[in-house]
C-alpha positions in Angstrom: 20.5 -47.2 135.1 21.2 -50.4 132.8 18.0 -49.2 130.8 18.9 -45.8 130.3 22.5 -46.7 129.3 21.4 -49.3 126.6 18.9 -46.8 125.5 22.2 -44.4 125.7 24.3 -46.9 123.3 21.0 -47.4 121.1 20.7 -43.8 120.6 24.3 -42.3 119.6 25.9 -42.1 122.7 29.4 -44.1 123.1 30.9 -43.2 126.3 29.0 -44.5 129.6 30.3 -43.4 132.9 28.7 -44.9 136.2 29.5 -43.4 139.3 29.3 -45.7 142.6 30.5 -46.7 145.9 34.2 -46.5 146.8 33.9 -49.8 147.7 35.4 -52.7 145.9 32.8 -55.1 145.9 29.7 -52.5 145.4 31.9 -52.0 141.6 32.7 -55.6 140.9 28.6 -55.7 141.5 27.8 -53.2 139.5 30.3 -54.1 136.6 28.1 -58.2 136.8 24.8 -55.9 136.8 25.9 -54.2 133.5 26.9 -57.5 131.4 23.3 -57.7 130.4 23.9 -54.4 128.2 25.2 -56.5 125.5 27.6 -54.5 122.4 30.4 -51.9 124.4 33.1 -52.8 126.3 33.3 -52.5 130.3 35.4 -51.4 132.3 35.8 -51.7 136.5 37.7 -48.9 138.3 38.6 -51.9 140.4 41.1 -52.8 137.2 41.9 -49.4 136.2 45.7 -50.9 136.2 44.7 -52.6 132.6 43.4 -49.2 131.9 46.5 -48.1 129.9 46.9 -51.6 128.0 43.3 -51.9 126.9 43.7 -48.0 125.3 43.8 -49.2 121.8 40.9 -51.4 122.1 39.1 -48.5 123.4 40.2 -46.3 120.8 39.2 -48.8 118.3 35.2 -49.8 119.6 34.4 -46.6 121.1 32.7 -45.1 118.0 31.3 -49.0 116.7 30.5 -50.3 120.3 30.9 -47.6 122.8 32.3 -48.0 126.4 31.0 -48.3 130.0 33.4 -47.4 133.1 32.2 -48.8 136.9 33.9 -46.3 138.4 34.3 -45.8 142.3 34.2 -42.2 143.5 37.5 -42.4 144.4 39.9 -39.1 143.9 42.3 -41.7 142.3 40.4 -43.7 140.1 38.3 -40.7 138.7 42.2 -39.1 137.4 43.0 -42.5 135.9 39.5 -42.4 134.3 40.2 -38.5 133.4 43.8 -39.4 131.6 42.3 -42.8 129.8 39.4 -40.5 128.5 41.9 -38.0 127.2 44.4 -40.6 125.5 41.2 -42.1 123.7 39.8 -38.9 122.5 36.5 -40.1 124.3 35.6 -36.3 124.5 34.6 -36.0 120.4 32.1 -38.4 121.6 28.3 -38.5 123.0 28.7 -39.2 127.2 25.9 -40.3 129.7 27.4 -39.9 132.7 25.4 -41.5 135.8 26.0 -40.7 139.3 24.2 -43.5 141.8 23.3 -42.7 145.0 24.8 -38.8 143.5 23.9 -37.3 147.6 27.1 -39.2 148.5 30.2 -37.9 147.7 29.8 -36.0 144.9 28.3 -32.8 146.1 31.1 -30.4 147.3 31.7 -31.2 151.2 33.7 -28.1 151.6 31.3 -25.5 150.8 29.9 -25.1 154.3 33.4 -24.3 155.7 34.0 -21.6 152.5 30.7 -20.1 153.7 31.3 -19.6 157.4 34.9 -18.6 156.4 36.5 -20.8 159.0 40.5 -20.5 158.7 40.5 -23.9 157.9 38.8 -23.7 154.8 39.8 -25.0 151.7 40.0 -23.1 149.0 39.2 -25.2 146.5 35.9 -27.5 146.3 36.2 -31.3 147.2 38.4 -34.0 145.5 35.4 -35.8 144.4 33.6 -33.0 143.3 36.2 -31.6 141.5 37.2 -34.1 139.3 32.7 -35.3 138.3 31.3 -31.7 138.3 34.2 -28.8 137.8 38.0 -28.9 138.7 38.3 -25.5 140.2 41.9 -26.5 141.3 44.5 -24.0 140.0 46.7 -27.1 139.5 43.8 -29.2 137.8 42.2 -26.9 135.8 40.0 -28.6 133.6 40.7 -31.8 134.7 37.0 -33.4 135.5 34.3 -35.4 133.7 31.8 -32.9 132.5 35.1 -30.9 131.6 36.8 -33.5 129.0 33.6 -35.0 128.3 32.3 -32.0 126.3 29.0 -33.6 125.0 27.5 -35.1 128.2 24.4 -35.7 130.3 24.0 -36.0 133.5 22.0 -38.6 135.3 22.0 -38.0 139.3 20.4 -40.6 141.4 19.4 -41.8 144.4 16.7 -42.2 146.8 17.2 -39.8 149.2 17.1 -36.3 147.1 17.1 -34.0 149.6 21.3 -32.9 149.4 21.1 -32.6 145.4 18.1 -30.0 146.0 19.7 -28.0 148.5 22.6 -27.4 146.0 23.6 -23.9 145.8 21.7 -22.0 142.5 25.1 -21.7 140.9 26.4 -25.3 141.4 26.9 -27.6 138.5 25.4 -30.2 140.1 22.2 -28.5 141.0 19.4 -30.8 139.1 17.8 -29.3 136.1 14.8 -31.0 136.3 13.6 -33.9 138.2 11.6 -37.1 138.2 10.6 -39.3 140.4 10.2 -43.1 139.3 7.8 -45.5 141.2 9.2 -48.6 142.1 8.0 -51.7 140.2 6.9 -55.0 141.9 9.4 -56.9 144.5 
């Protein structure tokens, strides 16, 4: 992931986005992991409070430097990711956006219960989901990643497949292709 996103930066693209855990420490390790990427600015969901301060310095590097988020799949921090985006234009810009582990959390949970038509279902698709993939949220329409981020990629991974191939046909997080990379030594 921190090849592909300084090949990203190398190659045109400005605005990184790195999906992970919702849990604090698992971003604060992936923010130290992605100091080696040396030229854009990063940010940690686990700081999105300087967020709205550090707008101007965004604006400002994004199309010199670029910008990586760490952000934790986390209804919250994904909208305060969504309204910095917007209030920095990001979307006139190339975006890799990278999912890890992209089996957890990201596919829509609530599809099974839309499918059997239980009572209880809800109607629209899950928080996460909604605000990486496609905001189908008649109050939030429009308001997700690949939505605002009009000129993006998206790179799932993770080593346990199996839930991004069993996506339905029509969901935007069904993989276009695949491959499979062996692990190197240690």
């Amino acid at each position: 992931m921190i090849m592909t996103s300084a090949a990203a930066i190398d190659n045109g693209f400005r605005v990184i986005v790195v999906l992970t855990s919702d849990i604090t420490d698992l971003v604060d390790q992936t923010v130290d992991r992605f100091r080696v990427v040396s030229g854009p600015l990063r940010y940690s969901s686990a700081s999105r409070g300087e967020w709205r301060t550090e707008q101007r310095n965004m604006r400002a590097h994004i199309a010199t430097h670029g910008l990586i988020f760490i952000c934790a799949k986390n209804g919250r921090h994904l909208s305060v990711l969504i309204d910095t985006l917007i209030a920095i234009n990001a979307a006139d810009f190339p975006a890799l956006l990278i999912d890890d582990e992209a089996d957890q959390a990201t596919p829509d949970t609530t599809t099974a219960a839309r499918a059997l038509r239980r009572a209880s279902a809800p109607t629209r698709s899950s928080t996460v989901n909604r605000r990486v993939a496609h905001n189908n949220d008649p109050l939030e329409l429009g308001r997700s990643l690949r939505q605002n981020l009009r000129h993006n990629v998206l790179l799932q991974v993770t080593a346990t497949p199996n839930a991004l191939f069993l996506q339905n046909a029509d969901s935007p997080l069904r993989p276009g292709f695949t491959r499979l990379l062996t692990p190197g030594a240690g």
